[in-house]
Backbone of each chain as ProteinMPNN parsed JSONL, in Angstrom:
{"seq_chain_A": "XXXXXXXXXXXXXXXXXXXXXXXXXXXXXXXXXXXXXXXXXXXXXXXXXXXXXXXXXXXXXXXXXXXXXXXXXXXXXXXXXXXXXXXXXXXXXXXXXXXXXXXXXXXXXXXXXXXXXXXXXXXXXXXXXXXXXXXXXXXXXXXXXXXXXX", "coords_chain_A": {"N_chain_A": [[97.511, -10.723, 37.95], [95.889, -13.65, 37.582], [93.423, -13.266, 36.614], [90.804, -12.425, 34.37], [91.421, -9.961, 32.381], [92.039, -6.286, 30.964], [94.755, -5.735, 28.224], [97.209, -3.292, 28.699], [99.059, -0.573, 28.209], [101.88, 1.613, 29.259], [103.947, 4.213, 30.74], [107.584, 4.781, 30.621], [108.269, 4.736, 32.983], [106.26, 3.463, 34.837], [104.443, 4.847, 35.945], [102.06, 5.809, 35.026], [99.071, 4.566, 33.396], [97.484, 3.283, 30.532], [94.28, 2.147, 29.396], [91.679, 0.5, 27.581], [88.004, -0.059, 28.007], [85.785, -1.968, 27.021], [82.404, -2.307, 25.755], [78.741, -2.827, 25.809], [79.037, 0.072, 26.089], [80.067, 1.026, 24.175], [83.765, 1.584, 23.694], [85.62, 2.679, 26.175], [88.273, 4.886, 27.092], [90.455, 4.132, 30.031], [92.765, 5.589, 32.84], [94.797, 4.927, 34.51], [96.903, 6.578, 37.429], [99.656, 6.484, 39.491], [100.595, 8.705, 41.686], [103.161, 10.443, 43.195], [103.106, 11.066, 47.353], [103.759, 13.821, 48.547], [104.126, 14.979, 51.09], [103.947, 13.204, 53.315], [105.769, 11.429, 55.819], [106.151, 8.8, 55.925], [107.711, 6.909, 54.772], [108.113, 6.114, 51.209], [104.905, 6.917, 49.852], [102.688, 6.454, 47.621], [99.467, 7.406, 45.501], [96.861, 5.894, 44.577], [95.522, 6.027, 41.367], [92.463, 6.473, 39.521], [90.315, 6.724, 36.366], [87.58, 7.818, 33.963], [89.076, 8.529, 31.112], [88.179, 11.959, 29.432], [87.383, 12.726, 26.64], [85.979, 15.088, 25.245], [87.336, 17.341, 27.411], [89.537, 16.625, 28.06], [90.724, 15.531, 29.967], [90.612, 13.806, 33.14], [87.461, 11.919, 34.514], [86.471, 10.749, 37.253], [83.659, 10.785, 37.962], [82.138, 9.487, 36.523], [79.95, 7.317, 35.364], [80.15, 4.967, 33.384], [79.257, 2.22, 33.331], [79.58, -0.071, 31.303], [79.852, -3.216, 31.751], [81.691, -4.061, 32.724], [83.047, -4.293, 35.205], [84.273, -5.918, 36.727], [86.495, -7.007, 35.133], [87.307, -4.598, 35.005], [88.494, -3.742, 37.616], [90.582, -6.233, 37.846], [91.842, -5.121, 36.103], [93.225, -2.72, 37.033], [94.049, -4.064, 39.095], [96.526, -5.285, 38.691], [97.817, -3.717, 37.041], [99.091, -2.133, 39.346], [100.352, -4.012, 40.532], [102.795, -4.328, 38.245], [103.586, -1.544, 38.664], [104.482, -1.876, 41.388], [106.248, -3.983, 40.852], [108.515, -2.62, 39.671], [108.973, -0.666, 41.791], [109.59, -1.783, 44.422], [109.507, -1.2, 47.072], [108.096, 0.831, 47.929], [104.471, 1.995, 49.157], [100.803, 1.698, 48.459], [98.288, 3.377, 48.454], [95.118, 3.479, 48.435], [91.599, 4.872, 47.73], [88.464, 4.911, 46.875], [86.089, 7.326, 44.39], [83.865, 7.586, 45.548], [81.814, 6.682, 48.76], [80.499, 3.93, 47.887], [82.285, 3.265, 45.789], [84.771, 2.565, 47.092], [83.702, 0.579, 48.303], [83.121, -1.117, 46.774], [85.459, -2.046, 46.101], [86.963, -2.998, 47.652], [85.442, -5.202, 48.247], [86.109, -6.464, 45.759], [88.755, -7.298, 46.279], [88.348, -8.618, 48.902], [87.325, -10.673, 47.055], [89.732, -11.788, 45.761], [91.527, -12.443, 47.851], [93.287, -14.149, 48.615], [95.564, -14.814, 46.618], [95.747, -12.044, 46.149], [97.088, -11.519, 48.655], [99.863, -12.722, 48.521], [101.188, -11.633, 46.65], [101.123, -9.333, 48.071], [101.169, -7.116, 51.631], [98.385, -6.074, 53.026], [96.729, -3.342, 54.484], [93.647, -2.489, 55.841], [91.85, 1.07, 56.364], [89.497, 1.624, 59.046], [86.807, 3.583, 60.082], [87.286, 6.529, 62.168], [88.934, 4.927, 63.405], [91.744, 3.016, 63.658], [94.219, 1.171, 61.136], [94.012, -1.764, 59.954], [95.244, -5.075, 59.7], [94.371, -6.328, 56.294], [90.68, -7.531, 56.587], [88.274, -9.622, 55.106], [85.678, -8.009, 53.904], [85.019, -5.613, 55.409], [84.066, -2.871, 56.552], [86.049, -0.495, 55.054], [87.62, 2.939, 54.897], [89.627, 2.975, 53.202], [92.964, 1.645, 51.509], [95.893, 0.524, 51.927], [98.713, -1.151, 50.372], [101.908, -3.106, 50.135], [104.692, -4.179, 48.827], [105.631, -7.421, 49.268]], "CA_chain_A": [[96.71, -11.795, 38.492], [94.848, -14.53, 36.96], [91.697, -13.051, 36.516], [90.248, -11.991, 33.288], [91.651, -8.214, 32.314], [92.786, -5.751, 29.544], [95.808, -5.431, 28.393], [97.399, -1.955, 29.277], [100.267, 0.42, 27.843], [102.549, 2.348, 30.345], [105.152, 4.768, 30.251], [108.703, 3.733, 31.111], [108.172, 5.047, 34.47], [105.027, 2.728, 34.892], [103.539, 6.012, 36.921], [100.793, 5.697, 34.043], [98.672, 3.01, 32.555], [96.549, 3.522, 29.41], [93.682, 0.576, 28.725], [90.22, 0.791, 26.668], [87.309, -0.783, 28.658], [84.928, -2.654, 25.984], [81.483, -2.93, 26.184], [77.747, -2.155, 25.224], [78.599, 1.469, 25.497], [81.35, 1.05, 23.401], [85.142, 1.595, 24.211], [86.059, 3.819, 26.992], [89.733, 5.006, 27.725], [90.766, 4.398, 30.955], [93.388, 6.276, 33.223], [95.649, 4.669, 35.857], [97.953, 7.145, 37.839], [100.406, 6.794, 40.883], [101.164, 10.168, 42.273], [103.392, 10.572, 44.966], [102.319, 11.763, 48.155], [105.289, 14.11, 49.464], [103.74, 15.174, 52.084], [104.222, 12.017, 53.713], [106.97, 10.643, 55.69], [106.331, 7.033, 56.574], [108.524, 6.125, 53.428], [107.124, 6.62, 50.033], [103.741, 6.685, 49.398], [102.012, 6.856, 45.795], [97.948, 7.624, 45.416], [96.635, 4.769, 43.099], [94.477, 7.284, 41.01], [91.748, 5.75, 38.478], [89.046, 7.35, 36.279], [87.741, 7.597, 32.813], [89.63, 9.769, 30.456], [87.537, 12.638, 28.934], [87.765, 13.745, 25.588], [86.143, 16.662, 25.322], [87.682, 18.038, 28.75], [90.808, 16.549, 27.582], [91.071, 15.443, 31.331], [89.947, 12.72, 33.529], [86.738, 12.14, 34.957], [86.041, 9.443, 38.199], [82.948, 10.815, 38.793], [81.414, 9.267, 35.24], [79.404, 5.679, 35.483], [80.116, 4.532, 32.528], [78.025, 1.051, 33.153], [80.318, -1.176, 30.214], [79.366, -4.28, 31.838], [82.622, -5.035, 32.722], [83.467, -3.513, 36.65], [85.223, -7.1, 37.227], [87.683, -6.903, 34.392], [88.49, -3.185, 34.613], [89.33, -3.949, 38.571], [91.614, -7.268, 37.705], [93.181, -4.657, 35.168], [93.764, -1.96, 37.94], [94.849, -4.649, 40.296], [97.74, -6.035, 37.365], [98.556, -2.255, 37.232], [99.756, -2.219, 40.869], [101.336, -5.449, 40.457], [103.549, -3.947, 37.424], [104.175, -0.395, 39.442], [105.581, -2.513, 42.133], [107.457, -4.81, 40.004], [109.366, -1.27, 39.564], [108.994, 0.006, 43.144], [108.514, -2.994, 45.582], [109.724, -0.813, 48.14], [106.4, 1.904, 48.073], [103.509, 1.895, 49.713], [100.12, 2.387, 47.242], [97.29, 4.177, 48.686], [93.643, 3.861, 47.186], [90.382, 4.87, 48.286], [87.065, 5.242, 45.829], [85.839, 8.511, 44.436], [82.505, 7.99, 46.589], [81.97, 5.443, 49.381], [80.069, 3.117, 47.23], [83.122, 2.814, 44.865], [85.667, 2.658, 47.726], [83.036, -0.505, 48.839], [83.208, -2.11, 45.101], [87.501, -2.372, 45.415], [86.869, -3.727, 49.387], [84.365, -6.463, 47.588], [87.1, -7.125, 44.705], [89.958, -7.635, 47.051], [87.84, -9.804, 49.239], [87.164, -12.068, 46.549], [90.508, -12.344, 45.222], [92.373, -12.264, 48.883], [94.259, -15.386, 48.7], [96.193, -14.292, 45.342], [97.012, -10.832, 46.256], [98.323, -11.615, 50.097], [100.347, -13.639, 47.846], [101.853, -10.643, 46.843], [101.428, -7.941, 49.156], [100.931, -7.636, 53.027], [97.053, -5.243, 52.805], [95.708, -2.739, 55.08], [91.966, -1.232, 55.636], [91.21, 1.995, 57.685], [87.876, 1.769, 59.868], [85.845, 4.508, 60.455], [87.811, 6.704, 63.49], [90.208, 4.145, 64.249], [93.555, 2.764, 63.148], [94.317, 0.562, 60.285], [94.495, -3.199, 60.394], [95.084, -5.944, 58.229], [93.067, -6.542, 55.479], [89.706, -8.649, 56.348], [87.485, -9.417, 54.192], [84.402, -7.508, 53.92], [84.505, -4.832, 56.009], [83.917, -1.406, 55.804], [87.405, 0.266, 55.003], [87.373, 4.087, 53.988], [90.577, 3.526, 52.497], [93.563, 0.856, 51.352], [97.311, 0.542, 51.622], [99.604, -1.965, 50.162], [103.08, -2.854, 50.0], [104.625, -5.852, 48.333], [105.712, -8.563, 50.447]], "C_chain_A": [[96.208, -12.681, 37.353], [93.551, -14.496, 35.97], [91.766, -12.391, 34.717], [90.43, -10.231, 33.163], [92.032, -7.791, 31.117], [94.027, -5.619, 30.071], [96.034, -3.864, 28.201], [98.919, -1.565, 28.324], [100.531, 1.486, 29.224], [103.577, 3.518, 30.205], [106.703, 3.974, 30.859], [109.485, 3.85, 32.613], [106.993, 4.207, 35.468], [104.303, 3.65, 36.258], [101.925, 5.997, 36.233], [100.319, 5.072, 33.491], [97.491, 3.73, 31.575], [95.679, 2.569, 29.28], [92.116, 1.298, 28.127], [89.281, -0.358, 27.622], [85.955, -0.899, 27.111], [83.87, -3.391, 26.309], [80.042, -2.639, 25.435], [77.625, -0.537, 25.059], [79.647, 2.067, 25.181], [82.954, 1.119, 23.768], [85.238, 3.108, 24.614], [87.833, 3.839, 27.27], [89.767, 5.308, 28.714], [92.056, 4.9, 31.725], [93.584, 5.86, 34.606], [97.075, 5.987, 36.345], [98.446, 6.996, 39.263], [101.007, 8.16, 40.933], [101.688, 9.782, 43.418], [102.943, 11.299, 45.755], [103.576, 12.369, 49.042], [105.158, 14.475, 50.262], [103.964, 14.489, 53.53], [105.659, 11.672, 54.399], [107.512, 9.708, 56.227], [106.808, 6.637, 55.45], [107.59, 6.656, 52.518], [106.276, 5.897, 49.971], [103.079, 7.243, 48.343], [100.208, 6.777, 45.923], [97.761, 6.771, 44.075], [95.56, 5.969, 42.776], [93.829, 6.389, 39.774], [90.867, 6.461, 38.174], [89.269, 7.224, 34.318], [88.368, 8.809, 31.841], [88.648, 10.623, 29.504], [87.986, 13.392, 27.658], [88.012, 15.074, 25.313], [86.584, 17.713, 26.43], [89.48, 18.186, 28.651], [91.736, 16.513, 29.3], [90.29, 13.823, 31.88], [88.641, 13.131, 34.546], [86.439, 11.031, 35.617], [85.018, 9.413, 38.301], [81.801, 9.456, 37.557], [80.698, 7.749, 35.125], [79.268, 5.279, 33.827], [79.655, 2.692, 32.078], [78.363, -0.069, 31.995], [80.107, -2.418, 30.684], [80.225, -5.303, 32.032], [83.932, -4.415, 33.832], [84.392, -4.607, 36.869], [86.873, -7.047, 36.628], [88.445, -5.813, 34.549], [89.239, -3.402, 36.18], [90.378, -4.989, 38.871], [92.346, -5.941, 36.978], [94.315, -3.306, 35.947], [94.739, -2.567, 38.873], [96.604, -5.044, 39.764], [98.58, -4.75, 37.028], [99.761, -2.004, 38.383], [100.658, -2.841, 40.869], [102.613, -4.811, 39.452], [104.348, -2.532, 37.954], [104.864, -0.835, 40.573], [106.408, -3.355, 42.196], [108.832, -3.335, 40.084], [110.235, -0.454, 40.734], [108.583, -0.658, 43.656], [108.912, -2.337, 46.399], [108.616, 0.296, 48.945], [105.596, 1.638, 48.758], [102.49, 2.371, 48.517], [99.024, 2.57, 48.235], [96.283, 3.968, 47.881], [92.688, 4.04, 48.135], [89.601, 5.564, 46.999], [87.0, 6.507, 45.673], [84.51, 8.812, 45.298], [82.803, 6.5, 47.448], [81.398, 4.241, 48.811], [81.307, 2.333, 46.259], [84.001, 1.995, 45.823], [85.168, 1.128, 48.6], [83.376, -2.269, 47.965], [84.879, -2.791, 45.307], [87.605, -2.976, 47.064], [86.296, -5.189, 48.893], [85.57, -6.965, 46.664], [87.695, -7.83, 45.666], [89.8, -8.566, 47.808], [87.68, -10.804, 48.276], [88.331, -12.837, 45.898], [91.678, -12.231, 46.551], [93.372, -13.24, 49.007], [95.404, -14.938, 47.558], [96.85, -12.901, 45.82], [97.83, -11.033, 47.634], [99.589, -12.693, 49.334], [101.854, -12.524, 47.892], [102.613, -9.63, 47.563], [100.597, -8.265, 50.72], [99.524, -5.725, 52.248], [96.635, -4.815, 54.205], [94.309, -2.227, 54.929], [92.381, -0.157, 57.02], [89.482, 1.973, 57.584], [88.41, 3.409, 60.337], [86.596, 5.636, 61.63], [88.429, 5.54, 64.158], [91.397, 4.008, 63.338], [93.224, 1.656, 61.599], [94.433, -0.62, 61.123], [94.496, -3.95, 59.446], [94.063, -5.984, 57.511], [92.234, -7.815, 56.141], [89.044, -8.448, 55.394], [85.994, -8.963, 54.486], [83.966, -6.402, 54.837], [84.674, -3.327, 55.889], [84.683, 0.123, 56.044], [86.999, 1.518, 54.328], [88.634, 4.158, 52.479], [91.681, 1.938, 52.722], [94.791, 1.245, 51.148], [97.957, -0.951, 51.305], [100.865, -2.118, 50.151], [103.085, -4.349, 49.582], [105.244, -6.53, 49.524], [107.569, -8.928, 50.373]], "O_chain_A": [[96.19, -12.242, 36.203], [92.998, -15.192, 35.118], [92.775, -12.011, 34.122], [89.711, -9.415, 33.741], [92.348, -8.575, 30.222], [94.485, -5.486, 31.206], [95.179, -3.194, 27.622], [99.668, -2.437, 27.884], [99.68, 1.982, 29.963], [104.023, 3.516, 29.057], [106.802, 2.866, 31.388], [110.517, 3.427, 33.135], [106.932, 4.37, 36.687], [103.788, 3.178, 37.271], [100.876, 6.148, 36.858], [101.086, 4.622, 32.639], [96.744, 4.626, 31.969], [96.347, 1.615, 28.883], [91.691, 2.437, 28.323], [89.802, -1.43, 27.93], [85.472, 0.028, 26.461], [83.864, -4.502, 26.839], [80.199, -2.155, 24.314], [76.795, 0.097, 24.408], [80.143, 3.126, 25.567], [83.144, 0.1, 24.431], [85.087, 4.167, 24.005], [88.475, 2.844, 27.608], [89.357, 6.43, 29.008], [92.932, 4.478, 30.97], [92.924, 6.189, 35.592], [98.042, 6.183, 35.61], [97.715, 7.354, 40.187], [101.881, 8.549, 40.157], [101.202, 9.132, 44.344], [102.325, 12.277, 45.336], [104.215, 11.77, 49.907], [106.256, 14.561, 50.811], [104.118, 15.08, 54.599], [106.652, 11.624, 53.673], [108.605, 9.526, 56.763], [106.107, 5.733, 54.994], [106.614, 7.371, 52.75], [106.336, 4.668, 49.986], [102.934, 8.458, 48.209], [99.806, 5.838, 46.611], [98.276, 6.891, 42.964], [94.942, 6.65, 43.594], [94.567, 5.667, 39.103], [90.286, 7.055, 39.083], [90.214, 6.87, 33.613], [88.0, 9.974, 31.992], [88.202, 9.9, 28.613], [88.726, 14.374, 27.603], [88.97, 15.835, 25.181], [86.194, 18.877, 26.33], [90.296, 19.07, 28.912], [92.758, 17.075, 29.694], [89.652, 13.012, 31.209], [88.587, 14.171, 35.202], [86.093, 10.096, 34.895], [84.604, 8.326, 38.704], [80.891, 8.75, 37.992], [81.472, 7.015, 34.509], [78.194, 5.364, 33.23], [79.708, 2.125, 30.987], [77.506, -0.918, 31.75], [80.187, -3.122, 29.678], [80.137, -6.518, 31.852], [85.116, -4.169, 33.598], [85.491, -4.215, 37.261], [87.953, -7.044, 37.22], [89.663, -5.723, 34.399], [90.464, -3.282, 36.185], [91.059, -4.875, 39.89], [93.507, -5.743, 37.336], [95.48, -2.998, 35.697], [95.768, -2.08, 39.342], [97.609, -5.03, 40.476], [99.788, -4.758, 36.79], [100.96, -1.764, 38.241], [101.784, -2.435, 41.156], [103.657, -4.833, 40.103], [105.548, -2.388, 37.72], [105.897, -0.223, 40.843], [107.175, -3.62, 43.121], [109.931, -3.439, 40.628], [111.346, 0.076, 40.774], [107.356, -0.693, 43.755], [108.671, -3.128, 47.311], [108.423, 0.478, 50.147], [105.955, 0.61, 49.333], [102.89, 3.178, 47.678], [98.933, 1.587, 48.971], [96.394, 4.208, 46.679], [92.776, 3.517, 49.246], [90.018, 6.498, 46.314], [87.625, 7.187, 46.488], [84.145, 9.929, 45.664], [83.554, 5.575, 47.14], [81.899, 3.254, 49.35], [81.311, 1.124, 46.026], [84.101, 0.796, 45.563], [85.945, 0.569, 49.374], [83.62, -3.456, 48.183], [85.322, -3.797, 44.753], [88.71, -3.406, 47.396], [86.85, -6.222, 49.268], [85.984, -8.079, 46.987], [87.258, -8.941, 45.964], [90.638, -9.468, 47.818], [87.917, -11.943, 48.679], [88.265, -14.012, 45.536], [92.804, -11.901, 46.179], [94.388, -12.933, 49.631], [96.42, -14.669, 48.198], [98.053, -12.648, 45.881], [99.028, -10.76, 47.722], [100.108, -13.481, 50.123], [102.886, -12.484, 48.562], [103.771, -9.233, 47.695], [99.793, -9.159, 50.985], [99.757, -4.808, 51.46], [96.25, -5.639, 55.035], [93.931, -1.602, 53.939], [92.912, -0.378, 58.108], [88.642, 2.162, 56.704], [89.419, 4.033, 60.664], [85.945, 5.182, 62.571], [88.372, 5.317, 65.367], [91.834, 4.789, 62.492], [92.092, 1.481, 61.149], [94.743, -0.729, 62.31], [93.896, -3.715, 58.397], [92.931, -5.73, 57.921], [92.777, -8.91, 56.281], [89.032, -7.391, 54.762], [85.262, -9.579, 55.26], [82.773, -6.205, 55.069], [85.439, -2.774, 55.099], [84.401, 1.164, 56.636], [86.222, 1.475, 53.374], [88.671, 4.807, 51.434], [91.483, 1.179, 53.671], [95.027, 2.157, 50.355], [97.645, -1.876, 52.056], [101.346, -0.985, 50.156], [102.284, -5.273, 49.726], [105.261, -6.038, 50.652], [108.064, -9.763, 51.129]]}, "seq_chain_B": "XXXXXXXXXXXXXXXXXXXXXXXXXXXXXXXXXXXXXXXXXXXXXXXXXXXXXXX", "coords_chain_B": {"N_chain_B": [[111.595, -12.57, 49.317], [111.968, -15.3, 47.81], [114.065, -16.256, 44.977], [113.054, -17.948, 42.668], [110.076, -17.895, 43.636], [109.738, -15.733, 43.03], [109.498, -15.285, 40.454], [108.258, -16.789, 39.651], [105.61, -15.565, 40.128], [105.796, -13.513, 38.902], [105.829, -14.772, 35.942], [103.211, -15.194, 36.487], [101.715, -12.991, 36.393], [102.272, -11.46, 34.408], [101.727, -9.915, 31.01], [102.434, -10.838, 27.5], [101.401, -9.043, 26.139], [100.85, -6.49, 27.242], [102.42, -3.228, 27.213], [105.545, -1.046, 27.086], [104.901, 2.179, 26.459], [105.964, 5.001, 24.344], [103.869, 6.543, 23.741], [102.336, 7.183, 25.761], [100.784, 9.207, 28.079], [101.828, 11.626, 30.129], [100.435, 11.823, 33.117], [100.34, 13.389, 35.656], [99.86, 16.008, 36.587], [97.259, 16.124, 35.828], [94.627, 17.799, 36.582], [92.394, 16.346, 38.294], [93.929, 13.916, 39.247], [95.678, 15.39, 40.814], [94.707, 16.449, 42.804], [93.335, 14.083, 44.099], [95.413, 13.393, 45.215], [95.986, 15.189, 46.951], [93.945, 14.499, 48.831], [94.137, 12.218, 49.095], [96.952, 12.594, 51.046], [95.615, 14.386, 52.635], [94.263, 12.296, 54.224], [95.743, 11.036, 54.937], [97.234, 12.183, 57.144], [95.307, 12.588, 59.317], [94.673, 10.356, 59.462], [96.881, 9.213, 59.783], [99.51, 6.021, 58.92], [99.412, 2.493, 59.181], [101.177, 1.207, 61.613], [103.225, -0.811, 60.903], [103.666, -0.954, 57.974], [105.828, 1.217, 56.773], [108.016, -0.851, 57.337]], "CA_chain_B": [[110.635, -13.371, 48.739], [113.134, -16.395, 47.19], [113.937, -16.014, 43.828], [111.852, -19.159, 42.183], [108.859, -17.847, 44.137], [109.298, -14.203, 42.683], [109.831, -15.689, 39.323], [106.894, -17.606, 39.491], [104.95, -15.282, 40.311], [106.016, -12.307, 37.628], [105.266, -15.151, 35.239], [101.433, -15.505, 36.126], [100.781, -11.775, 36.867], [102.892, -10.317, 33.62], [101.371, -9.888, 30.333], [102.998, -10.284, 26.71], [100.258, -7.879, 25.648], [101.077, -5.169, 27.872], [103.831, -2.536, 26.604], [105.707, 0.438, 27.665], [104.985, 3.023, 25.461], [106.462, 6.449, 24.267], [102.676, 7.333, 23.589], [101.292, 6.842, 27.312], [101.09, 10.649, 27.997], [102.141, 12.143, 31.729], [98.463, 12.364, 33.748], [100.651, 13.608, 36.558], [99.428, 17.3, 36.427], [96.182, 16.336, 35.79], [93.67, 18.119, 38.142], [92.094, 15.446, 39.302], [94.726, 13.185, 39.979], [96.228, 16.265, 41.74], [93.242, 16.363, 43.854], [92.934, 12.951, 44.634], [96.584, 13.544, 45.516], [95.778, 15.843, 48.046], [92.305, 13.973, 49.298], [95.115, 10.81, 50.25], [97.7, 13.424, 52.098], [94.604, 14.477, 53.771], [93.418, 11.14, 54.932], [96.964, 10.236, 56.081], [97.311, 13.352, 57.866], [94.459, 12.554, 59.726], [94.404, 8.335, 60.167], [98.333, 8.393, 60.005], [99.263, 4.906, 58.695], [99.283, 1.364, 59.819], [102.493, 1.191, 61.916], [103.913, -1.706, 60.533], [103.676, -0.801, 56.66], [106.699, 1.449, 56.492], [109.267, -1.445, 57.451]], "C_chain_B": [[111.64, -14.655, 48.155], [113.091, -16.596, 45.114], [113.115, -17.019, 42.855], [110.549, -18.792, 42.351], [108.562, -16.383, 43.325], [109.449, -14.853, 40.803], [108.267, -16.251, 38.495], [105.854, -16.537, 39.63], [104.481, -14.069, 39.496], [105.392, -13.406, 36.475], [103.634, -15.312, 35.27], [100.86, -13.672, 36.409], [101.201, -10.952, 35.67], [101.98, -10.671, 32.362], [101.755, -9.824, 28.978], [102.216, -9.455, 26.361], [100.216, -6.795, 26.077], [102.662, -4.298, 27.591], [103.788, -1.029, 27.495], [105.747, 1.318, 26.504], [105.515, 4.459, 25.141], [105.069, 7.46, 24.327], [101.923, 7.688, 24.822], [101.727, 8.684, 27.811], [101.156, 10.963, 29.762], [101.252, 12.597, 32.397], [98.985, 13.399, 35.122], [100.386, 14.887, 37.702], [98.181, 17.24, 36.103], [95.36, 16.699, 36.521], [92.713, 17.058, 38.749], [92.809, 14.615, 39.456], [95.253, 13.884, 41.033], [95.492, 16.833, 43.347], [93.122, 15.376, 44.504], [94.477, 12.758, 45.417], [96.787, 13.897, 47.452], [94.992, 15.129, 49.332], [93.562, 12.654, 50.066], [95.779, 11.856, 50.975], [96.897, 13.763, 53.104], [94.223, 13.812, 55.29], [94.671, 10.787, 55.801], [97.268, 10.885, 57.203], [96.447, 13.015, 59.43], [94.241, 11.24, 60.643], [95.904, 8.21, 60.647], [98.23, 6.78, 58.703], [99.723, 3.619, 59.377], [101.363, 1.756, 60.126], [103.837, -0.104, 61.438], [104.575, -1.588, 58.541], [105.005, -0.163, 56.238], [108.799, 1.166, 56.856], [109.956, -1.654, 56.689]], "O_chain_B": [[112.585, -14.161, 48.769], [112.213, -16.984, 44.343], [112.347, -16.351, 42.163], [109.732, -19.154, 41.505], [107.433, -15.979, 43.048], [109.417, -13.817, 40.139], [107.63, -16.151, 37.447], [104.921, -16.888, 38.909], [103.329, -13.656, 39.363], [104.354, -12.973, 35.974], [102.939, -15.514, 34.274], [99.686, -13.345, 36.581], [100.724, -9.819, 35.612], [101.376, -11.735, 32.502], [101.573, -8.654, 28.639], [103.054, -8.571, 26.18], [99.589, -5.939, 25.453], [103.777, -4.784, 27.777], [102.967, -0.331, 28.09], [106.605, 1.172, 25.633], [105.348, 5.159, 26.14], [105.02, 8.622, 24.731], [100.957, 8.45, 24.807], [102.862, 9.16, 27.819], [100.376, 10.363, 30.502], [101.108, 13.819, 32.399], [98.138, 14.142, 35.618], [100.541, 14.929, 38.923], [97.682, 18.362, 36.009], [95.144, 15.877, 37.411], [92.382, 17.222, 39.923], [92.193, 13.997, 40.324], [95.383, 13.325, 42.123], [95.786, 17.357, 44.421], [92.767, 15.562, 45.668], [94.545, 11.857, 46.253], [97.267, 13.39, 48.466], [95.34, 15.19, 50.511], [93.707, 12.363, 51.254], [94.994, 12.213, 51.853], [97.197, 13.575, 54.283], [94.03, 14.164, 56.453], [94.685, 10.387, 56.966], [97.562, 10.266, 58.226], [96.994, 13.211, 60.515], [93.878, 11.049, 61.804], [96.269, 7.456, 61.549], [97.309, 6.52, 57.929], [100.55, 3.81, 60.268], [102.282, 2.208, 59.443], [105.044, -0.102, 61.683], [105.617, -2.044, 58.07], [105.559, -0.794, 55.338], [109.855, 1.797, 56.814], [111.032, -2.189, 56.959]]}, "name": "protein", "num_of_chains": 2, "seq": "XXXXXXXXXXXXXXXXXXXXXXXXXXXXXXXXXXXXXXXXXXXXXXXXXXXXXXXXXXXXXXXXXXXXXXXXXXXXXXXXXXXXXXXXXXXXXXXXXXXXXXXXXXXXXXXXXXXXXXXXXXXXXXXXXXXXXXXXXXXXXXXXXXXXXXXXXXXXXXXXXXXXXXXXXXXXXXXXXXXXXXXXXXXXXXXXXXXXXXXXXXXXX"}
């Protein structure tokens, strides 16, 4: 997209994205992963997976508020992720939902503000609450997101 | 999509600054991705998905 983001390293499977988020509480390494979901068998579907990478755990950690001062940029750099994993695989489906509902609110709020640009791309679902999926609107209160490119 | 339009559109979304690297290490096995893995199979299990998505 457009928007203001880091740049990222991948493998040559672009299943994995590497980027550093830069801010007042210094540089964090962040951790993009698509997992497939084989379980599944409405075609392939991949779990957009995001969180900050942990040193001393030597693992990742979503749950971690790391407060860098820069939630806008790291979600343009997630969204530019997607975009590059389905440069690869436009035929997929990507799956995301937040690690709490607050987060899963934050990437409903992004997407609304940049909705013109990604339907550009991709055709966007939300799931409501006990019901079905439906196109993406903006602003309402999806537990969960699917994409596919267009 | 028509090739001009997909062209155009890799040019404003790609990055020379972004690389594929040998160093980008395999998260794939990581327990919480493997979790969050599960947590979507769950949800689909459950919601299904939009009937139109896997055309």
């Amino acid at each position: 997209m457009i928007l203001n983001r880091y740049h990222f390293s991948t493998d040559s499977k672009h299943l994995n994205f590497e980027f550093f988020s830069e801010g007042p509480k210094g540089r964090i390494k962040k951790i993009i992963r698509f997992n497939k979901l084989n379980s599944v068998n409405s075609g392939e579907v991949y779990n957009l997976g995001f969180g900050d990478f942990d040193e001393e755990k030597d693992g990742i950690d979503d749950l971690v508020i790391s407060n860098n001062k820069d939630s806008q940029k790291i979600l343009a750099t997630v969204a530019a992720a997607v975009v590059s994993f389905t440069d690869l695989y436009p035929e997929v489906q990507v799956f995301a939902t937040g690690s709490t509902p607050a987060r899963t609110r934050f990437y409903v709020l992004g997407v609304s503000k940049n909705l013109k640009e990604i339907t550009e791309l991709f055709e966007l679902w939300g799931a409501l609450n006990e019901k079905e999926w439906e196109l993406f609107r903006e602003n309402r209160p999806y537990l969960a997101l699917l994409a596919k490119r267009k | 999509m028509s090739v001009a339009k997909e062209k155009k559109i890799k040019k404003r979304t790609r990055s020379n600054n972004d690389a594929v690297s040998p160093k980008v290490k395999d998260y794939g096995n990581d327990p919480f991705f493997v979790k969050k893995a599960k947590e979507a199979e769950a949800f689909i299990r459950k919601y299904g998905l939009p009937s139109s998505s896997s055309r």
